[in-house]
Steps between C-alpha positions, in 0.01 A plus 500: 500500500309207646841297587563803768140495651415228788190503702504598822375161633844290298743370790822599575643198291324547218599902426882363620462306170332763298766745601755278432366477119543913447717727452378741736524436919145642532150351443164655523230377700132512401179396682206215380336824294877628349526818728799563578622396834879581559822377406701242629923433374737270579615662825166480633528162443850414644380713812184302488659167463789557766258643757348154510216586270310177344559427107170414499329808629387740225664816502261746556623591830877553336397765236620810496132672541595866422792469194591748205266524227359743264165580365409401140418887453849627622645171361384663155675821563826356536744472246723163422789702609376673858353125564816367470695716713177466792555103467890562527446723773272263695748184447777630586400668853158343569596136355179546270530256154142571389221802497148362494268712287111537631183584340235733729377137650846462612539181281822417329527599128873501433842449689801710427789304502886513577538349147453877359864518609770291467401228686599402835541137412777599264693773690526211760621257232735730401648469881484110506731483242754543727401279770638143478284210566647199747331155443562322791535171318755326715260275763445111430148570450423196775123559449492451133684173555478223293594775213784638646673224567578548147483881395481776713209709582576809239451211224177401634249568200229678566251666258716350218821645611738471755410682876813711396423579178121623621656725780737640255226570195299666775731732617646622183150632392581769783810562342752271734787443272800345801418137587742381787422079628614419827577127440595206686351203423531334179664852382642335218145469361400799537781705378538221190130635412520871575871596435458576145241754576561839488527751832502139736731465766564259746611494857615177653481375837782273661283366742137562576463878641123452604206741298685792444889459609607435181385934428858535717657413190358812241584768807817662248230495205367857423138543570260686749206247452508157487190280400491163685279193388493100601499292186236353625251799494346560206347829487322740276409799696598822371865535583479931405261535787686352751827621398324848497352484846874314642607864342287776607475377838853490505560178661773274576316135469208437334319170496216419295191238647194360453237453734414147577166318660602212699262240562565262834298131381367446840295625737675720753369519856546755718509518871425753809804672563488492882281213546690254170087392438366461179417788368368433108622387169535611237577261138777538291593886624736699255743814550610705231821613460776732329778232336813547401531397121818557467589827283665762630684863416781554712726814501874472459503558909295230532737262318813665709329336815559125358815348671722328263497106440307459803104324451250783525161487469241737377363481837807612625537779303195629532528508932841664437366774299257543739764546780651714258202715488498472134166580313318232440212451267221282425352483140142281471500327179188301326504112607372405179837706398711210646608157490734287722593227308681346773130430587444336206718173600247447764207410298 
């Protein structure tokens, strides 16, 4: 029970990562003397998060103050079966994964869970099986130079394995069984270390297409999702989650990010708008902000929007389906769930 309780005065980042460790999409929120105090899920989050909300701020003000729950007397009543079919009831028209149970002082004494039935992290594996995973492994990997002057950046080792290999064991815990590379440079490497695998493919670009032209190429393969990642992205969020929310909200794109605090190492004066006087300073300001870290869900209409062996971006893209009017989605993610290792080379 205690990994789905959080106290009210956590921040937004911190029950990010706690959700990110469960099952369920729901937490419950308790106050310094364990009352209970509301509930807070991922949505709240996301709408949190996109809104411009701080990761930093707790997230008292984001709970959900008057939720479902049930008294430990009438929680007593209930049978296994009728408690099932209230938690199936409330999940699939209220989006409810959990019912808190309270004592007469309103504190929290058990939490009925979505694991009574068959759990949603497996019905939603059972869908990723057919979704096929595109490592976009083709770049030169400039920033992780000197080491790609001799491998490319899928061979990279990191946590001793390969950045391919790590994406790859990742996703196949959610049941991802179709591995397509997009490959360019050094290809030969690549596919002389993956072909042997089984359920790999490999799609190979003529000349470089740009972040996400090379997708032009799979457009005849059968599919209605498509799961996008840079080989250079090394993630471990939970893949069910976001796969589920890309679902249910029935959008075209989705892209995952991160929120990032970025420091400026100076002092930063500001002037007097009308007058251009000094107004004050202010050392080494930072902004936070929602990045890109490059995983995505695209629909099958999505993919149709790619011109053929023409350089596209993901930038691109993305402005297209906007002009489209496509749905587009944004899905927060843990930053301690992510690594750039194209960062790495830096240091």
């Amino acid at each position: 029970m205690k990994k789905l309780i959080i106290n009210e005065t956590k921040s937004i980042k911190q029950s990010l990562f706690k959700l990110e460790r469960n099952k369920e999409k729901c937490l419950v929120a308790v106050n310094k003397k364990n009352y209970f105090s509301g509930t807070i899920n991922d949505g709240d989050i996301r709408r949190a998060i996109t809104k411009g909300a701080n990761v930093e701020s707790n997230i008292k003000k984001y709970l959900q103050k008057k939720p479902f729950f049930l008294t430990l007397e009438k929680f007593k009543k209930m049978k296994s079966n009728q408690l099932q079919k209230l938690l199936e009831i409330k999940r699939n028209f209220e989006n409810i994964d959990i019912i808190p149970i309270l004592n007469n002082k309103k504190q929290v004494v058990k939490i009925i869970t979505s694991s009574l039935l068959n759990s949603q992290s497996k019905t939603t594996s059972n869908k990723l099986n057919e979704v096929p995973l595109v490592i976009m492994a083709g770049g030169k990997g400039t920033r992780l130079k000197p080491f790609t002057n001799f491998f490319p950046k899928a061979l990279m080792p990191f946590s001793n394995v390969t950045a391919a290999d790590f994406i790859i064991n990742h996703f196949r815990k959610y049941g991802i069984k179709d591995i397509i590379f997009s490959i360019n440079y050094k290809k030969n490497l690549v596919k002389s270390y993956f072909e042997t695998q089984n359920n790999i493919d490999f799609i190979e670009e003529k000349k470089p297409l740009g972040t996400v032209g090379s997708l032009s190429l799979i457009k005849d393969k059968k599919f209605e999702n498509l799961i996008v990642i840079n080989c250079d992205s090394m993630i471990t969020a939970n893949i069910s989650k976001l796969f589920e929310y890309h679902k249910n909200k029935k959008k075209d794109l989705t892209l995952a990010v991160t929120s990032q605090k970025l420091t400026l190492p100076y002092g930063a004066c500001f002037l007097d708008k009308k007058t251009h006087k000094f107004q004050s300073i202010i050392e080494k300001p930072s902004t936070t902000h929602l990045v890109n870290i490059g995983l995505y869900i695209f629909k099958k209409n999505i993919i149709n929007l790619i011109p053929k062996n023409k350089k596209f971006d993901i930038g691109d893209l993305i402005n297209l389906a906007k002009k489209k009017k496509k749905k587009i989605g944004v899905f927060p993610v843990s930053a301690e769930n992510w690594i750039d290792i194209g960062n790495l080379g830096k240091n």
